[in-house]
C-alpha positions as semicolon CSV with decimal commas, in nm:
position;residue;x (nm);y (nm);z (nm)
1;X;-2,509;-0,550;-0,759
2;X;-2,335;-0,263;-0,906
3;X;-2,656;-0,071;-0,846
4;X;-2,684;-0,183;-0,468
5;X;-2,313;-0,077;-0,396
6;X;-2,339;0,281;-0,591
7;X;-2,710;0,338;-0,388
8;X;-2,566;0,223;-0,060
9;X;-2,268;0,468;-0,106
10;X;-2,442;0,717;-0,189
11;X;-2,699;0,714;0,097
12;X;-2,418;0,669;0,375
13;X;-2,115;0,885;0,234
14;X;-2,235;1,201;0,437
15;X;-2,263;1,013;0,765
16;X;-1,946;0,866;0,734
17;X;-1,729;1,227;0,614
18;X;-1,920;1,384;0,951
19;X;-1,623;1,178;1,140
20;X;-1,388;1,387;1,277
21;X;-1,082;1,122;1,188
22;X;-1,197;1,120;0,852
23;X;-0,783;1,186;0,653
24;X;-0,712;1,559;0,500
25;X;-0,450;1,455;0,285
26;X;-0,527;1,073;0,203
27;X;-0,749;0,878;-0,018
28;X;-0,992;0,705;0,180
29;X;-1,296;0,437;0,112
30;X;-1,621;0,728;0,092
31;X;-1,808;0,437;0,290
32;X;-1,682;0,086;0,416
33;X;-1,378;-0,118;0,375
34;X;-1,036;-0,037;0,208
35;X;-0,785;-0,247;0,153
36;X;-0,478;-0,308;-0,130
37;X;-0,425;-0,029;-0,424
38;X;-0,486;-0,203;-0,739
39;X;-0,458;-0,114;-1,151
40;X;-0,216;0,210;-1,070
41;X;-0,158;0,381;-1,393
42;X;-0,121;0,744;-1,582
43;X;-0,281;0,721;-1,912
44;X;-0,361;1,049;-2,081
45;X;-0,210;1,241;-1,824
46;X;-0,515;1,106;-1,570
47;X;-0,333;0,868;-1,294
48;X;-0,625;0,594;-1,211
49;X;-0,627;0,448;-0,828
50;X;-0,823;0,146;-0,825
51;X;-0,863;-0,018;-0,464
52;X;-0,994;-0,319;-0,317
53;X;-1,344;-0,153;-0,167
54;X;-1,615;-0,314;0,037
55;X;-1,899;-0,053;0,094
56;X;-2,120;-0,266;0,260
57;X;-1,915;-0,343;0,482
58;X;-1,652;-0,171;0,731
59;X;-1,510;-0,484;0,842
60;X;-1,417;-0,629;0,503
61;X;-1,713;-0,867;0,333
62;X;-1,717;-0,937;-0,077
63;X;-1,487;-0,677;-0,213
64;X;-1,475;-0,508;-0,581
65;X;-1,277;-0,240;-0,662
66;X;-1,317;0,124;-0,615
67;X;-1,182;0,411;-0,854
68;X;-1,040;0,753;-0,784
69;X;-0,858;0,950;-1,099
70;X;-0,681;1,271;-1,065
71;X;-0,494;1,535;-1,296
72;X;-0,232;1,725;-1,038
73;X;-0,264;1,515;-0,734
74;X;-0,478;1,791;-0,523
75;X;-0,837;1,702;-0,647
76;X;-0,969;1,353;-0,689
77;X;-1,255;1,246;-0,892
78;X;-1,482;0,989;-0,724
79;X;-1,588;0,743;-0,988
80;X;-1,918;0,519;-0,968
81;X;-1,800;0,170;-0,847
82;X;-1,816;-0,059;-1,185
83;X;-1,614;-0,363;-1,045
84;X;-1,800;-0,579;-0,866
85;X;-1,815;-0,970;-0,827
86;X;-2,086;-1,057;-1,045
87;X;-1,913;-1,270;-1,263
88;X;-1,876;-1,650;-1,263
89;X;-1,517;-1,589;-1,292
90;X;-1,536;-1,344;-0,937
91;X;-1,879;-1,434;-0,794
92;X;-1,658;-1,388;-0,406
93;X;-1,403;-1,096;-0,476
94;X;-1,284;-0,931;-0,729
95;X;-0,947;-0,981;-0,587
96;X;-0,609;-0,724;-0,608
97;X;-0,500;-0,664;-0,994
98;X;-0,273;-0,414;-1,161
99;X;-0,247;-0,236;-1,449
100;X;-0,031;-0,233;-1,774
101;X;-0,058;0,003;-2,084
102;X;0,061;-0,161;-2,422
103;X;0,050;0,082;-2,749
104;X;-0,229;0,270;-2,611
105;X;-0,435;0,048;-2,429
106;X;-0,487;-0,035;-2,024
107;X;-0,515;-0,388;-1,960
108;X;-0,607;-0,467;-1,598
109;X;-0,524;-0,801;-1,459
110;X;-0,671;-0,940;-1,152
111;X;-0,764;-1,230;-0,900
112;X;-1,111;-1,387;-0,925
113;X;-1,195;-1,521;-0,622
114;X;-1,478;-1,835;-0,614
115;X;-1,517;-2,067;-0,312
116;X;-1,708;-2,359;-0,423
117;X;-1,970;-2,542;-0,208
118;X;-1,870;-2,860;0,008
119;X;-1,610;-2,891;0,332
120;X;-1,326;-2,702;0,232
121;X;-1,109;-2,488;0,402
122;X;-1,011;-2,292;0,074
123;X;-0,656;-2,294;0,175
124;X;-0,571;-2,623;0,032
125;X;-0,931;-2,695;-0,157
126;X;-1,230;-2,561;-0,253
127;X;-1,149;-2,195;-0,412
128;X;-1,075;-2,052;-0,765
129;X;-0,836;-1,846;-0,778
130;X;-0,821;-1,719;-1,128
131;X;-0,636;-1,469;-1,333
132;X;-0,915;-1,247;-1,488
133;X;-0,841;-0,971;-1,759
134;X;-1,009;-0,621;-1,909
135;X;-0,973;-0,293;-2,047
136;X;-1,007;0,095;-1,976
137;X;-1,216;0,203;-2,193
138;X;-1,241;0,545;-2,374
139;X;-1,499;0,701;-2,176
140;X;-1,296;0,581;-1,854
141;X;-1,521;0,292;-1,800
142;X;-1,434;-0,021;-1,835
143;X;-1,444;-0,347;-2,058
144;X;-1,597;-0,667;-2,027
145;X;-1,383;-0,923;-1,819
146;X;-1,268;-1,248;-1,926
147;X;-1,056;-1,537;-1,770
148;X;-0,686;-1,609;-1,908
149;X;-0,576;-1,868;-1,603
150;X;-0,774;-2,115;-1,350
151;X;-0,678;-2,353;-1,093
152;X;-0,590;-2,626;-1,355
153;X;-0,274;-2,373;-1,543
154;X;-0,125;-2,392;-1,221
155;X;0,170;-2,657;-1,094
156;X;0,001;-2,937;-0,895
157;X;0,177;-2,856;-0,595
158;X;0,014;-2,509;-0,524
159;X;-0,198;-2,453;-0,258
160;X;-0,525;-2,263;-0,371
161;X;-0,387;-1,916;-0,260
162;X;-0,241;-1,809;-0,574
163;X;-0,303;-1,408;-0,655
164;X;-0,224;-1,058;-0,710
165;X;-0,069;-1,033;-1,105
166;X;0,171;-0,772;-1,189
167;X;0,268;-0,817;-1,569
168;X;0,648;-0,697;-1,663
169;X;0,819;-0,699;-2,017
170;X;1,148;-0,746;-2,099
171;X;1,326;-0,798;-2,426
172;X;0,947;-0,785;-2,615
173;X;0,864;-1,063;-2,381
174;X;0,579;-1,030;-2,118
175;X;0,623;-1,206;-1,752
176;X;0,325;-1,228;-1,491
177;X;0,437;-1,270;-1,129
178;X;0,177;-1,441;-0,855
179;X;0,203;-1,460;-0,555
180;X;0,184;-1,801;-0,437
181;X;0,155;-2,097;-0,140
182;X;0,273;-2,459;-0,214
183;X;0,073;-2,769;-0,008
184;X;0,435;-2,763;0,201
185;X;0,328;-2,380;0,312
186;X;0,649;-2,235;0,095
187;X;0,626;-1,872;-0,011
188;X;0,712;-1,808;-0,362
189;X;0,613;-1,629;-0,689
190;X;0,519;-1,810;-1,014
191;X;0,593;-1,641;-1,347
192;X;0,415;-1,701;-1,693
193;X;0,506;-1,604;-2,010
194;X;0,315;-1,445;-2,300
195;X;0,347;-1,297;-2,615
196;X;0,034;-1,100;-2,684
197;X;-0,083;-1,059;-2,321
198;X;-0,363;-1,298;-2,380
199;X;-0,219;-1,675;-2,389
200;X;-0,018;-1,746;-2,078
201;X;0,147;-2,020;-2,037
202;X;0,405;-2,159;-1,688
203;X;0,763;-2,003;-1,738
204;X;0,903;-2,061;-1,378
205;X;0,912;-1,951;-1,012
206;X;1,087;-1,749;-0,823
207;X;1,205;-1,793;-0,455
208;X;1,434;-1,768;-0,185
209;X;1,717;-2,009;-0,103
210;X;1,566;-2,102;0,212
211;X;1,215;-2,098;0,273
212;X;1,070;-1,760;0,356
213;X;0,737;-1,770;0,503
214;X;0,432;-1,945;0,393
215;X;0,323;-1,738;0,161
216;X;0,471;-1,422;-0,102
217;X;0,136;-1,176;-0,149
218;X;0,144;-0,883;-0,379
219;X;0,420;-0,878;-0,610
220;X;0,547;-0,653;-0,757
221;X;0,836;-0,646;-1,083
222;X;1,008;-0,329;-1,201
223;X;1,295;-0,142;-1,295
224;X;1,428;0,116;-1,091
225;X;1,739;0,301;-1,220
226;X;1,836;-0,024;-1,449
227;X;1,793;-0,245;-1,135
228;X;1,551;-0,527;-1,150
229;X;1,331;-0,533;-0,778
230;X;1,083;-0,767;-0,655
231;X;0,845;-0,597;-0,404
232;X;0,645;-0,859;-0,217
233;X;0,457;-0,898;0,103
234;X;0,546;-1,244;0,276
235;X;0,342;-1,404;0,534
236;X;0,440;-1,667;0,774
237;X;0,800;-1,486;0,881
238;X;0,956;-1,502;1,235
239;X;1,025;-1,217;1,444
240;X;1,423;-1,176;1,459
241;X;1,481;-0,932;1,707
242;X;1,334;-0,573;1,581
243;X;1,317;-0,735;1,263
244;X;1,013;-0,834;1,131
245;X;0,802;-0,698;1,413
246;X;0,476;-0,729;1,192
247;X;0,211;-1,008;1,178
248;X;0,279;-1,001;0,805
249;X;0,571;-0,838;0,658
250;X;0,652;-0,631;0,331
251;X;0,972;-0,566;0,143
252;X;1,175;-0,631;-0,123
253;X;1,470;-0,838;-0,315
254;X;1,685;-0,710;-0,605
255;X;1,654;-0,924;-0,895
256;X;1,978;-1,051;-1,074
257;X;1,948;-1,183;-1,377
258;X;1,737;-1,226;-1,712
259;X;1,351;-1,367;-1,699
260;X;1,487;-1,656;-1,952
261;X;1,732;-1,698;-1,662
262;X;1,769;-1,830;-1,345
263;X;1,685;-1,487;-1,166
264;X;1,867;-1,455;-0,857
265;X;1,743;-1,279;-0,522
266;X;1,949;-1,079;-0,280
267;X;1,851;-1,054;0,109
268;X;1,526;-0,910;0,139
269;X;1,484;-0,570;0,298
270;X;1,166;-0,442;0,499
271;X;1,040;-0,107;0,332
272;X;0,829;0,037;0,591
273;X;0,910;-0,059;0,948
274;X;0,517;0,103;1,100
275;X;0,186;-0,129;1,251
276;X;0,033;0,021;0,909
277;X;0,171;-0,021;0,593
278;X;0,116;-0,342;0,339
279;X;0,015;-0,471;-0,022
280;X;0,219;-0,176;-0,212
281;X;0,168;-0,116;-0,559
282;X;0,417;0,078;-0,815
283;X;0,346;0,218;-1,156
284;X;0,600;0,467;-1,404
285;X;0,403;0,760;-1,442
286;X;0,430;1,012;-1,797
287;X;0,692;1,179;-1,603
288;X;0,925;0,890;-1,585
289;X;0,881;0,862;-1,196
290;X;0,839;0,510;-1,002
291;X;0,539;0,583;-0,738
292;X;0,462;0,405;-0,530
293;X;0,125;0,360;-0,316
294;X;0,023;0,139;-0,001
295;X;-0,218;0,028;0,196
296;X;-0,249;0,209;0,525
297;X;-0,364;-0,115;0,755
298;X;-0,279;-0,427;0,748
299;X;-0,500;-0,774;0,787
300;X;-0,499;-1,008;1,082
301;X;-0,385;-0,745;1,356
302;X;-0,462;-0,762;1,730
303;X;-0,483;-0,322;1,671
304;X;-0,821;-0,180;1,555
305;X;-0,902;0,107;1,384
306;X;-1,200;0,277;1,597
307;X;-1,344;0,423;1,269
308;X;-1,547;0,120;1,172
309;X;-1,776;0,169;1,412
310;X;-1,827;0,530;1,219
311;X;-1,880;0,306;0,917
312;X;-1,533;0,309;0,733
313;X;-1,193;0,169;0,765
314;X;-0,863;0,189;0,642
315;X;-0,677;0,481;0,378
316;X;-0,400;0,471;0,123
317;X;-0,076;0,578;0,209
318;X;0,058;0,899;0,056
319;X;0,194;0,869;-0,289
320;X;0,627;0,830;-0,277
321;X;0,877;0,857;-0,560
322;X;1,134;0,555;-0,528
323;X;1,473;0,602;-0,617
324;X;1,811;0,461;-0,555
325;X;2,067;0,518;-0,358
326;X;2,393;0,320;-0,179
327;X;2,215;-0,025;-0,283
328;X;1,916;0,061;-0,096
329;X;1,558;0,192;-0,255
330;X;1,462;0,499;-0,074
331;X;1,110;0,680;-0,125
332;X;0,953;1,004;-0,032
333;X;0,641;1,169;-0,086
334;X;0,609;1,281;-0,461
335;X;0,636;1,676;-0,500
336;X;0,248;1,730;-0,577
337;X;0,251;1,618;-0,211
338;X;0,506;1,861;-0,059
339;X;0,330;2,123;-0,286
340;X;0,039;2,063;-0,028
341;X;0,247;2,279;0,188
342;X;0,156;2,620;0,318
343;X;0,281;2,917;0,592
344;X;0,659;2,712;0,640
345;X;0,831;2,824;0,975
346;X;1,159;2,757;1,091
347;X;1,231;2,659;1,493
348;X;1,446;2,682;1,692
349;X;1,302;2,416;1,935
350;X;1,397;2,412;2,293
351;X;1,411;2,095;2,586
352;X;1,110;2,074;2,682
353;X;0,969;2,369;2,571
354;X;0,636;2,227;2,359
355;X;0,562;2,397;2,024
356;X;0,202;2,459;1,969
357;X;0,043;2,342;1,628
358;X;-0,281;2,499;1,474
359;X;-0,407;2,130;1,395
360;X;-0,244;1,782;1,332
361;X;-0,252;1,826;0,980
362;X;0,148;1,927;0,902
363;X;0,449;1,819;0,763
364;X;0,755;1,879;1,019
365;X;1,116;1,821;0,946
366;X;1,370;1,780;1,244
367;X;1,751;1,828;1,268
368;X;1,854;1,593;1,549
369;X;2,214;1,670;1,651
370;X;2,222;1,368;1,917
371;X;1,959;1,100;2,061
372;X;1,628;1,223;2,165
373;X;1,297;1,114;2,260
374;X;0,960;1,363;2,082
375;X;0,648;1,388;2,237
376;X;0,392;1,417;1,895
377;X;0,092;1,524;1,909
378;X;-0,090;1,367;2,241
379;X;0,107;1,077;2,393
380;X;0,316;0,904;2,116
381;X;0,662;0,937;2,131
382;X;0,951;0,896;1,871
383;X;1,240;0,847;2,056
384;X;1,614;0,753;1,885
385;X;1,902;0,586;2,166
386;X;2,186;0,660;1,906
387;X;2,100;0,298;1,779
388;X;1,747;0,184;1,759
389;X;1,427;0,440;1,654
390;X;1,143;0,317;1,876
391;X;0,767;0,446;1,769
392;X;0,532;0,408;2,058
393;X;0,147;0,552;1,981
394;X;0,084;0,546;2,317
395;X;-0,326;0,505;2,369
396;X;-0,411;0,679;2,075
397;X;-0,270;0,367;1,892
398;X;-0,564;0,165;2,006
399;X;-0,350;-0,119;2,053
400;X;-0,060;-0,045;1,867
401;X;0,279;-0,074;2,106
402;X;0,621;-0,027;1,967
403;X;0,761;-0,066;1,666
404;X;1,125;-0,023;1,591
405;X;1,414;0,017;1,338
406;X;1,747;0,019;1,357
407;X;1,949;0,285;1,225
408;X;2,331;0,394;1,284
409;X;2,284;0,781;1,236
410;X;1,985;1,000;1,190
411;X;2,040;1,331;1,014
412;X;1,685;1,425;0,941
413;X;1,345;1,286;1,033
414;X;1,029;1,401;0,867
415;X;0,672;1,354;0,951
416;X;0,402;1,422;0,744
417;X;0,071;1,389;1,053
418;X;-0,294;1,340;0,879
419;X;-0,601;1,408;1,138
420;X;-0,585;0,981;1,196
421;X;-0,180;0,892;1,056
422;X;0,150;0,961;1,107
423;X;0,414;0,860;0,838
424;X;0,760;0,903;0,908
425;X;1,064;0,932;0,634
426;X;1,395;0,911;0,811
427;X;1,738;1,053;0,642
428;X;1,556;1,179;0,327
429;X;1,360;0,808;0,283
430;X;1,622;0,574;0,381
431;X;1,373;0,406;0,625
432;X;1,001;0,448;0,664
433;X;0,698;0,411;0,923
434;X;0,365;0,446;0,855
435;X;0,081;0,431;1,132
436;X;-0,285;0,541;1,234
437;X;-0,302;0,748;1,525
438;X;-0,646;0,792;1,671
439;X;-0,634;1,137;1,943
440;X;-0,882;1,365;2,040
441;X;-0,706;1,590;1,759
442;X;-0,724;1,877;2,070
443;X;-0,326;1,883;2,163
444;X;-0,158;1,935;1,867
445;X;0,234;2,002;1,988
446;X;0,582;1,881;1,980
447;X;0,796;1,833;2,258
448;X;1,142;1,772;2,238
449;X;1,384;1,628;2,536
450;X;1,652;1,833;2,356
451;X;1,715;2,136;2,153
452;X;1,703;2,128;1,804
453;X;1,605;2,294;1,415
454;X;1,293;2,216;1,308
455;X;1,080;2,369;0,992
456;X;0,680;2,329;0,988
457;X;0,450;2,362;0,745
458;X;0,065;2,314;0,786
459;X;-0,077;2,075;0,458
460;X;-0,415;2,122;0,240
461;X;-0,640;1,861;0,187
462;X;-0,764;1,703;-0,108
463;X;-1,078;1,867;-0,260
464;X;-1,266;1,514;-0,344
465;X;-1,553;1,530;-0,646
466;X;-1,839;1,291;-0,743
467;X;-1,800;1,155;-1,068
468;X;-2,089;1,066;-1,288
């Protein structure tokens, strides 16, 4: 199989980088599907981005993992695809894992995804969904994988969606959180508890004093400044006004409390408020930096992304540094990413009076001295009432209408615009919104309904090599 994914990639990767919304600045599938960053690590001063990669497929299909590694953020090294589901243990995904270095040594965890035969609807019967383990290797390739937990190490009351392991250590104790779905549809994370990262055995769960949607995907347990956070992505949530405006949400809860504990969970805050942002992934890098990576889509939408017809879908978001601040996480793009920028002007923008950019690859940072409504690029709008920000994509958004946060004063918005993305950082990273944007690329200008400073800078893109 591994054979059959590398040949097909290979023999379709220069169709598919002929289309014209292929990203400048973003990782990107070099063929087919993308979906959720997995096994994010620096280990010998190469970061490793593993994602969940479908080649054969632009619309999604049996999915392995893909591999990009890179020294200084600015050129990537495409690796041959090694993870595949040809295991007994994955034989129908190699499903989202992460990464976690121990005296030297990577060890991956991940879901392994088997639907057995029979009528099942592999929600409440009829799927395996294991926690599989291996190694980076030396050379950069990787181990052999073996299983640690099936269905069976589980509490009887789960549901059969039970996935995505982030291991976390505390006190010379390791924890594994999973994401998890009881039989009542109750979102919640499962912990077990190890002592050599190989024999796992039930320690607790973790969960909301109400129930919180059906299901808690993707989570992930850190520190952050001596604060314990649980980033998760719950499913199953009600819209509450312009809260929660997503099919499927993401966010997070401080953690209170010791893993022998009781932990205890605060309110849980949305992270990025866009139509395109989900399954995020963090890792400490050499440098002592929390960075954080997501994906740039988002399942189950009633949006498309017009590149799958071109034969690819979906990107990573840009890489962002977390960091606290007033009780509240914020996150920006990590320096190696404003480094990207070249030939910075300062504006003096007028009403109405559109400024002209080369090409939609720039990173803009506006001064706002009162409400306003922006005109970016060709037909979305970004428009602030002295209350709500509203993001509208207008056609270009293929779908995508409004999306909308809530904010008491803006000081400074900046958007970093990729050939098919926006993301937006408002007041330095105190709120976020990620989105494609699909234009004819041929009106590149900002528009402002009223006066205000503004500094440009035009971004590089990523120089992308084959590995061997």
């Amino acid at each position: 199989m591994k054979s059959i994914w590398n040949q097909f990639e290979q023999d379709h990767q220069e169709m598919v980088a002929a289309d014209p919304w292929r990203l400048n600045y973003h990782l990107m599938p070099p063929v087919g599907w993308l979906n959720d960053p997995n096994g994010l690590c620096q280990y010998n001063g190469i970061t490793h981005i593993f994602y969940q990669y479908s080649p054969l497929d632009a619309y999604g299909g049996k999915k392995g993992w893909g591999h990009y590694t890179t020294k200084d953020w600015k050129t990537f090294c495409q690796c041959p695809i090694e993870l595949v589901p040809d295991h007994d243990i994955d034989k129908d995904g190699v499903y989202s894992g992460s990464a976690f270095i121990k005296d030297g040594t990577v060890h991956f965890f991940y879901t392994g995804n088997i639907k057995f035969e029979g009528d099942h609807d592999y929600v409440y019967s009829g799927r395996g969904h294991y926690v599989n383990t291996f190694k980076l290797l030396q050379d950069g390739s990787v181990s052999s994988r073996k299983n640690v937990l099936k269905n069976e190490d589980y509490p009887d009351d789960l549901s059969c969606h039970v996935r995505d392991p982030k291991v976390f250590e505390e006190d010379g104790i390791y924890y594994m959180v999973l994401g998890a779905r009881t039989k009542e549809d109750i979102g919640q994370i499962l912990i077990y508890r190890s002592d050599n990262l190989e024999d796992w055995s039930f320690h607790g769960r973790i969960q909301s004093d109400k129930p919180f949607g059906y299901m808690w995907e993707c989570p992930d347990l850190f520190k952050l400044e001596g604060q314990k956070v649980l980033v998760t992505c719950p499913q199953g949530v009600k819209q509450d006004g312009y809260r929660f405006e997503n099919v499927y949400q993401n966010g997070y809860f401080f953690v209170e409390g010791s893993m022998e504990e009781n932990v205890r969970l605060s309110k849980f805050i949305e992270f990025d408020h866009g139509f395109d942002f989900y399954a995020p992934q963090t890792y400490e890098d050499e440098n002592g930096r929390r960075i954080l990576i997501g994906w740039m889509g988002l399942p189950d939408t009633d949006y498309i992304n017009p590149t799958a017809e071109k034969g690819w879908q979906h990107a990573l978001t840009l890489p962002r540094q977390l960091t606290l601040k007033n009780k509240k996480m914020m996150q920006f793009p990590i320096q190696e990413v404003l480094d990207l920028a070249y030939d910075q002007q300062s504006v003096e923008l007028a009403a109405h009076v559109p400024l002209e950019m080369e090409s939609s690859c720039f990173h803009a940072t506006l001064y706002p001295k009162e409400p306003f409504s922006i005109q970016l690029r060709e037909g979305a709008t970004l428009s602030y009432d002295g209350n709500v920000l509203a993001f509208m994509p207008g056609k270009s958004g293929y779908g995508r209408d409004a999306r909308h946060i809530e904010i008491e004063a803006i000081h400074c918005v900046d958007i970093f615009s990729d050939t098919s993305s926006v993301e937006i950082f408002v007041n330095d990273g105190e709120f976020a919104l990620t989105s494609r944007i699909y234009d004819t690329m041929k009106m590149n200008s900002i528009v402002s309904n009223s006066a205000m400073k503004l500094i440009v800078r035009k971004m590089k893109g990523y120089h992308i090599e084959k590995g061997e």
